[in-house]
C-alpha positions as CSV (number, residue, x, y, z in Angstrom):
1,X,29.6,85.1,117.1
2,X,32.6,82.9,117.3
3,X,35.9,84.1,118.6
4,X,38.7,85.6,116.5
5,X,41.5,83.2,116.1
6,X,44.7,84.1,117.8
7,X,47.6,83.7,115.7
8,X,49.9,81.7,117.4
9,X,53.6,83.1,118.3
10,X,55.6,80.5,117.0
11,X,55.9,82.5,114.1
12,X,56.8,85.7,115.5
13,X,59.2,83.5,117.7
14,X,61.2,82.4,114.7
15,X,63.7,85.2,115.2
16,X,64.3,85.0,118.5
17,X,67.2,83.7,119.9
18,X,65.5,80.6,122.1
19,X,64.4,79.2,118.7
20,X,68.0,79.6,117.0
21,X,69.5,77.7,120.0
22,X,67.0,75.3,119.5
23,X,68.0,74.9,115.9
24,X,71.3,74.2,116.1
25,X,71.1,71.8,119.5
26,X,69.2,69.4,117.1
27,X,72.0,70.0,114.7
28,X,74.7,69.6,117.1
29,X,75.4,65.9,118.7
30,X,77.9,67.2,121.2
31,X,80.7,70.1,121.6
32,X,83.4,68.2,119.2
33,X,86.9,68.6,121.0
34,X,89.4,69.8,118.3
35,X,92.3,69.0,120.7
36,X,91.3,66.0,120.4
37,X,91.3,65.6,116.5
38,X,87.6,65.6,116.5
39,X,86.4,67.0,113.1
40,X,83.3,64.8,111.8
41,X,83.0,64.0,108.2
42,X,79.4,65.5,107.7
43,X,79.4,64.8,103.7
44,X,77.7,61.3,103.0
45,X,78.8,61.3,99.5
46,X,82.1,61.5,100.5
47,X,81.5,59.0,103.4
48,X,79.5,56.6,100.9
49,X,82.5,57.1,98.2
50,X,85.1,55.4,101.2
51,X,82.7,52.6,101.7
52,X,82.4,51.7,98.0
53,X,85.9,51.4,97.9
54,X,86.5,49.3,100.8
55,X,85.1,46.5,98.3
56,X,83.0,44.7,101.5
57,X,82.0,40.7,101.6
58,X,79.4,39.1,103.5
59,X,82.4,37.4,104.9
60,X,84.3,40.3,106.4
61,X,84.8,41.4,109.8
62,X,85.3,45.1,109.6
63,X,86.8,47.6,111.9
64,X,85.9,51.5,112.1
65,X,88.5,53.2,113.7
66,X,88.5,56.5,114.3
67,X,89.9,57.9,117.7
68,X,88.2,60.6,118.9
69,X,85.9,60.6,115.3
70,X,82.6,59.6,114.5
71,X,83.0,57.6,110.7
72,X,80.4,59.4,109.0
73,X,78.3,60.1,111.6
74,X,74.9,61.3,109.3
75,X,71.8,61.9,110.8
76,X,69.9,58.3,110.5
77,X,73.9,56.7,110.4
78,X,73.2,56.1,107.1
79,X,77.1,54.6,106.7
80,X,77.2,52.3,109.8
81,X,74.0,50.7,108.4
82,X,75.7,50.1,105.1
83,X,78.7,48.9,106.3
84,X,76.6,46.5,108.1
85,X,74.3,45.5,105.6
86,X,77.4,44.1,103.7
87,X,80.1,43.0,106.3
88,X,79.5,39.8,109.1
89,X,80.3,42.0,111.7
90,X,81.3,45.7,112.2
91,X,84.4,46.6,115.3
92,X,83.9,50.1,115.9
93,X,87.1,51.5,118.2
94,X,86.3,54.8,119.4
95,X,87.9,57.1,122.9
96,X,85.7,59.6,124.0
97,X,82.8,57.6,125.5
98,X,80.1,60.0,124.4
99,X,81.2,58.5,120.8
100,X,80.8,55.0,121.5
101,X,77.2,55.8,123.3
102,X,76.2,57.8,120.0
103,X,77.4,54.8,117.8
104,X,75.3,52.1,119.7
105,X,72.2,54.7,120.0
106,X,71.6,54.3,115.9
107,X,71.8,50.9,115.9
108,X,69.9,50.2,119.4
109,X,66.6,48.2,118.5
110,X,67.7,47.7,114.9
111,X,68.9,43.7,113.3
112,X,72.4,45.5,112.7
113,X,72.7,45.6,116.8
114,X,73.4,42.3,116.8
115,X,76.3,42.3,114.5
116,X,78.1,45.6,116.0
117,X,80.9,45.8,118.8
118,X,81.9,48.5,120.1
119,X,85.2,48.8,121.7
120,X,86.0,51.6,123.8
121,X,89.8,52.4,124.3
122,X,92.5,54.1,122.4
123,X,93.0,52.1,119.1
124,X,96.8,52.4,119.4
125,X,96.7,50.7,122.5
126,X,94.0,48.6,122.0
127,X,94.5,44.7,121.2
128,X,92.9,44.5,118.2
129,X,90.7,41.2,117.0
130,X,91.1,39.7,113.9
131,X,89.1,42.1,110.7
132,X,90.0,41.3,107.3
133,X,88.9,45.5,106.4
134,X,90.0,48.8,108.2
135,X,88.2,52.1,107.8
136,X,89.4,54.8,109.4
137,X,88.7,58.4,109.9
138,X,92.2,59.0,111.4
139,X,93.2,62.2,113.5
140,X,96.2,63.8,112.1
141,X,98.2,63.3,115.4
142,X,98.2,59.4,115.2
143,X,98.4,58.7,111.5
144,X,101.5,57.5,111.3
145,X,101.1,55.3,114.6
146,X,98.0,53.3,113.4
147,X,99.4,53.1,110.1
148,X,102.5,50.9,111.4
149,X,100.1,49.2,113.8
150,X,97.9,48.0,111.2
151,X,101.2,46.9,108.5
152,X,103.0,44.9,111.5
153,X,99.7,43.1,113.2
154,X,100.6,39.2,113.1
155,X,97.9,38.8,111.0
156,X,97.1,42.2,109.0
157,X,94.0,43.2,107.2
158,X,93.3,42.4,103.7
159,X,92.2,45.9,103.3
160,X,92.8,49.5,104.9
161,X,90.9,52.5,103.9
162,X,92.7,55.5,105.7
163,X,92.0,59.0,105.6
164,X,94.6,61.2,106.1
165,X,96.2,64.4,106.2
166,X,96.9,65.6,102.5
167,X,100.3,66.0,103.3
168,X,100.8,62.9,104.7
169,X,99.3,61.2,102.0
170,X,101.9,62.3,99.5
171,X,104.9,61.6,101.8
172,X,103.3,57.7,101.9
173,X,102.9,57.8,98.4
174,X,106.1,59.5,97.2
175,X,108.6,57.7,95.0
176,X,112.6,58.0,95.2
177,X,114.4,61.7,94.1
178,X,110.7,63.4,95.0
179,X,111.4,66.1,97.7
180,X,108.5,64.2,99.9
181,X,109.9,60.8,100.1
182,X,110.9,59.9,103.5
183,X,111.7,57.4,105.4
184,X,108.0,56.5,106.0
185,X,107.4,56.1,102.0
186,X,110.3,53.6,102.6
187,X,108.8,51.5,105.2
188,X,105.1,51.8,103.7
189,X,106.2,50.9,100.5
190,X,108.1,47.9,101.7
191,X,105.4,46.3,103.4
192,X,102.0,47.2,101.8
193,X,100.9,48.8,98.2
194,X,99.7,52.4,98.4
195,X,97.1,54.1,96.0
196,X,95.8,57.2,96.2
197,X,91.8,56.9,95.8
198,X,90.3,60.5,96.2
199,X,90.9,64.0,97.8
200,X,88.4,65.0,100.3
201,X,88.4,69.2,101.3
202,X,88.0,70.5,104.7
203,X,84.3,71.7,104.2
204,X,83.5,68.4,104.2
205,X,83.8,68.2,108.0
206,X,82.3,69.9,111.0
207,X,84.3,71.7,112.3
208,X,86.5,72.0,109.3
209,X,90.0,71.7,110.3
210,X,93.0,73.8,108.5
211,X,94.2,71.9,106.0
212,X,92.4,69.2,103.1
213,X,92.4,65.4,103.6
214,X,93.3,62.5,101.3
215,X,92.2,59.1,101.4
216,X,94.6,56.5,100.7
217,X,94.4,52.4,100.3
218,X,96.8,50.2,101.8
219,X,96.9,46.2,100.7
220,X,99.6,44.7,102.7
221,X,101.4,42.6,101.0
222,X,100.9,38.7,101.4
223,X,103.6,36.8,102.2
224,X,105.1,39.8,104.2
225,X,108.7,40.5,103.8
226,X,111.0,38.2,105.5
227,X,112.9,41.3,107.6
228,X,112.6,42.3,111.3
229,X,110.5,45.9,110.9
230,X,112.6,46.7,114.0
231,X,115.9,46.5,112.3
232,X,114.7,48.2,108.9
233,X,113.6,51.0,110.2
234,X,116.8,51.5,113.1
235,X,119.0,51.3,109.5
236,X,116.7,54.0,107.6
237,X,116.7,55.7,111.0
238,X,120.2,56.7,110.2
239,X,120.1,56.7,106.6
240,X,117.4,59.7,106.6
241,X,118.9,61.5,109.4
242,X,120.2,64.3,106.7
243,X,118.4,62.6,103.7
244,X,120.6,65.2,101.7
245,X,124.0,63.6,103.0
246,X,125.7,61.0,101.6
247,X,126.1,57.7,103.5
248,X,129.5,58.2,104.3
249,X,129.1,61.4,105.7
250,X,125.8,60.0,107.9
251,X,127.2,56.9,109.1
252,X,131.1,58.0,109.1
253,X,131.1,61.0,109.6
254,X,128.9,60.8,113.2
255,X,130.7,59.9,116.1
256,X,126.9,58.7,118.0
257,X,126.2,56.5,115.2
258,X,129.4,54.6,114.9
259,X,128.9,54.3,119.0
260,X,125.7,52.6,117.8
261,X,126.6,50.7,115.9
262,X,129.3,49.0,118.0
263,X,126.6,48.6,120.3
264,X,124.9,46.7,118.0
265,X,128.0,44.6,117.1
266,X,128.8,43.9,120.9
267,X,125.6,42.9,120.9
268,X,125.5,40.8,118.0
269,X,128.6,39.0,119.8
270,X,126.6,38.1,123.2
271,X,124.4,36.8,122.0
272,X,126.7,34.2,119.7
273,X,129.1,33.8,122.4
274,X,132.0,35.3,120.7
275,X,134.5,37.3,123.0
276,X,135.0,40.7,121.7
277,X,138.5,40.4,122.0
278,X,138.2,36.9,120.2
279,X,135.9,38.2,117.9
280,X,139.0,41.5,116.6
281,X,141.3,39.1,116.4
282,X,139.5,36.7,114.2
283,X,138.3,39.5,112.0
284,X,141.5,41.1,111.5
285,X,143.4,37.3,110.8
286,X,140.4,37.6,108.2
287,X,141.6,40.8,106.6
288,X,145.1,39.9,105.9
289,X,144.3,37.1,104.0
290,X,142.7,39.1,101.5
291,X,139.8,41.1,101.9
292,X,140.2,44.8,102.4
293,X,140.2,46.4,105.7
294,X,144.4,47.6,106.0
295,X,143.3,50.1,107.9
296,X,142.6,47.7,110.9
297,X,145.5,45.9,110.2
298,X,148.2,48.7,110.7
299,X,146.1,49.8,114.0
300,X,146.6,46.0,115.2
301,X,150.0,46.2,114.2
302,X,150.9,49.3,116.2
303,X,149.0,47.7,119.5
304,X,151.4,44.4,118.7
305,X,154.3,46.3,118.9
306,X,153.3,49.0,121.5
307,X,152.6,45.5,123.4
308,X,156.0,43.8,123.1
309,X,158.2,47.1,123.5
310,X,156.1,47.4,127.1
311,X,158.1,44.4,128.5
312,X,161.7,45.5,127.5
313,X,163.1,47.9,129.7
314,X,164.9,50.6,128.2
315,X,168.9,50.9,127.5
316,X,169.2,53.8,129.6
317,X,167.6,53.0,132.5
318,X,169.9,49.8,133.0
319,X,173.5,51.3,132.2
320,X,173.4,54.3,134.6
321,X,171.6,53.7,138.2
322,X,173.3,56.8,139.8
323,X,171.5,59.1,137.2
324,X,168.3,56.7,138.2
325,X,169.1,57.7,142.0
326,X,169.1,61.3,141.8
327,X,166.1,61.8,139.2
328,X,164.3,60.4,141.9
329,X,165.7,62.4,145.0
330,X,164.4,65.6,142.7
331,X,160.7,64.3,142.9
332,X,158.3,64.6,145.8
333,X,158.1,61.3,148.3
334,X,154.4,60.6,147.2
335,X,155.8,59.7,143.8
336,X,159.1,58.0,144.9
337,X,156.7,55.5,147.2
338,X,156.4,52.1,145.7
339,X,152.9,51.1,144.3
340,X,150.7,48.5,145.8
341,X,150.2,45.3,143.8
342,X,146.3,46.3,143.9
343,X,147.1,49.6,142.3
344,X,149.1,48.0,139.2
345,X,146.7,45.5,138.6
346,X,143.9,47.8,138.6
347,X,145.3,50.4,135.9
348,X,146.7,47.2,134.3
349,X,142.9,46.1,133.6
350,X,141.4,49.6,133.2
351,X,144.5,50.3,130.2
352,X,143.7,46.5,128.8
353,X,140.2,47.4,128.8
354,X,140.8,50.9,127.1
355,X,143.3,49.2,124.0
356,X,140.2,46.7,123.5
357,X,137.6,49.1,123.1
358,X,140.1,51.2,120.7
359,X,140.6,47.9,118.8
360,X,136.9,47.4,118.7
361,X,135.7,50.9,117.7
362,X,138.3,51.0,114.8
363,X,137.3,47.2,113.6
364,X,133.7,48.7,113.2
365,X,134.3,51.7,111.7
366,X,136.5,49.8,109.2
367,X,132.8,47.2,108.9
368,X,130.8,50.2,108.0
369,X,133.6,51.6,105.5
370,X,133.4,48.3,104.0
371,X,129.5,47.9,103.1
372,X,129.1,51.5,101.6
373,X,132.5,51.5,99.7
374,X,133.1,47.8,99.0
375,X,130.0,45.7,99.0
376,X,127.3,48.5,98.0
377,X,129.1,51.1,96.4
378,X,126.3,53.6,98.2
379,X,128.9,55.3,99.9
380,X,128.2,58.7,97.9
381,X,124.6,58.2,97.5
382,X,122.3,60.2,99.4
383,X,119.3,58.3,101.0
384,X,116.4,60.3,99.0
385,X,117.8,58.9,95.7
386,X,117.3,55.4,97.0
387,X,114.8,52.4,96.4
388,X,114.0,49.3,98.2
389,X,116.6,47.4,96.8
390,X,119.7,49.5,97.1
391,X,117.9,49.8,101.0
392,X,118.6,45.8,101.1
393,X,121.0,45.4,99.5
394,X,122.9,47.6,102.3
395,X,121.1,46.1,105.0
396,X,122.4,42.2,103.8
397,X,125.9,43.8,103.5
398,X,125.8,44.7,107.3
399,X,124.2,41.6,108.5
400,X,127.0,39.5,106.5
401,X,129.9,41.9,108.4
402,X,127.6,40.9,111.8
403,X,125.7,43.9,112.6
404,X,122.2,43.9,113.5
405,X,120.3,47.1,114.5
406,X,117.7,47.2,116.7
């Protein structure tokens, strides 16, 4: 008689809690690290959708950026093979080394091998190669970081898909008089066009983070503006400081900013080899032949004739010595002691040095007035109602008046 068949206990093992770990370890890659901005985009529609709209050639060199994120890291990598399948070559950048090993584990033994690099570094840091398209799975922390990176490389992308925080997505998108426009929608807007392509929600990554995700397209624009970055955004630096003052009250109105600025001026005046005190003169001679500015003018007249009433001695002092004598027998020897020739010189210098930097500080501050009242007329804007062009057209009236920021 045959035996009875044992029923195996893989069945009644199902609910036990060796099998459930079991489960999910083939699930899980790794423990994702959240501090890191780790949250993996587990949706492949989703992940599909942002390849679609990269709009890849057999030509392009694309990069996959994503810091501390796997780009759609599906079970078979299902999104790595099609990004090869229709780019030359594929960059991957990625931090946390157990990434980069995952990445180069789907591809290992495959024809794609061949055309993926893997870069391991932080891609703010890194020195990028030349890639005509950027896909990135950006962590929050970082977003706006890479997305200057990517708008001031010598020779930027043709395309950049970039998903972000929703938030941050609608401050890069917003338009003048929104409450959300900033000074980042400023500089974005200046120097690449922004659409909005999709929304993505948090369920769609593992572990979900706290708040929905956008994903945005940035074209930068070809030829780029013919302005120093640096200098743009040291002006809207300012400008946005209270994007609810007015101009005169933000540069005017701050005694830091005016400090700045004659920093900048000074500076400005190095490098052209124009003395400071060369440089007041000139401007003022410049002012009383017509243009507006009397406010420097009456300061350099007082100076004039504080100067020239310094080296006439007074009436008094000449018509009655004996009074002279005994004003001094009344004060202590320390102060009746002649001074050295070293001493005069030295608070001579220090008090020439002193009227200068008075002279200089009200020239500027008479500059500035000049651009926002005279030249712009932005004085009483306020920086949120504000587009591009008012934004150079007040960055030209301070370069013509010689100040350059940065």
């Amino acid at each position: 008689m045959p035996k009875a068949t044992k029923q195996k206990r893989n069945g009644a093992a199902q609910g036990s809690p060796y099998a459930s770990s079991k489960i999910r370890s083939s699930n899980n890659i790794f423990k994702m690290n959240t501090d890191l901005g780790q949250h993996v985009l587990k949706n492949p529609g989703v992940a599909q959708a942002i390849v679609d709209k990269a709009d890849l050639k057999q030509s392009d060199v694309g990069i996959l950026s994503s810091r501390n994120r796997v780009q759609a890291p599906n079970k078979n990598g299902e999104t790595y093979k099609s990004i090869l399948e229709k780019a030359k070559k594929v960059i991957a950048v990625e931090l946390d080394p157990r990434m980069a090993a995952e990445v180069t584990k789907r591809v290992q033994g495959k024809p794609e091998a061949k055309r993926l690099e893997v870069l391991l570094g932080d891609v703010i840091k890194t020195e990028l190669p030349y890639f005509d398209v950027c896909i990135s799975n950006t962590p929050y922390q970082i977003s706006s970081p890479l997305t200057f990176k990517l708008l001031s490389l010598p020779h930027p992308p043709r395309l950049c898909i970039l998903t972000f925080q929703s938030e941050f997505a609608s401050r890069l998108l917003a338009s003048p008089s929104s409450p959300l426009y900033s000074r980042l929608s400023v500089n974005t807007q200046m120097y690449a066009h922004a659409t909005h392509i999709l929304k993505v929600g948090r369920n769609n990554f593992k572990p979900p983070p706290q708040v929905d995700s956008a994903v945005v397209r940035l074209v930068p624009k070809n030829p780029r503006p013919g302005i120093r970055f640096e200098e743009w955004d040291a002006m809207l630096r300012v400008c946005f400081g209270r994007k609810n003052r007015t101009l005169r009250a933000g540069w005017l109105g701050v005694r830091k900013v005016l400090e700045w600025v004659e920093g900048c001026w000074r500076g400005w005046c190095a490098l052209h080899g124009v003395d400071v005190g060369e440089g007041v003169a000139m401007d003022v001679d410049g002012l009383a032949n017509g243009d507006s500015g009397n406010g420097v003018i009456e300061v350099q007249k007082e100076i004039e004739e504080q100067e020239e009433w310094d080296g006439i001695m007074d009436v008094d002092d000449t018509m009655d010595p004996a009074a002279d004598n005994e004003a001094d027998d009344e004060l202590p020897d320390f102060f009746t002691q002649p001074q050295e020739p070293e001493a005069k010189s030295k608070n001579n210098a220090t008090s020439s040095k002193r009227k200068t930097k008075g002279k200089v500080a009200e020239l500027v501050r008479e500059k500035v007035r000049k651009v926002l009242e005279d030249d712009t007329g932005l004085a009483d804007r306020r920086a949120r109602t504000l587009d591009q062009n008012d934004f150079l057209r007040l960055l030209l009236a301070f370069n013509k008046e010689g100040i350059h920021f940065g």
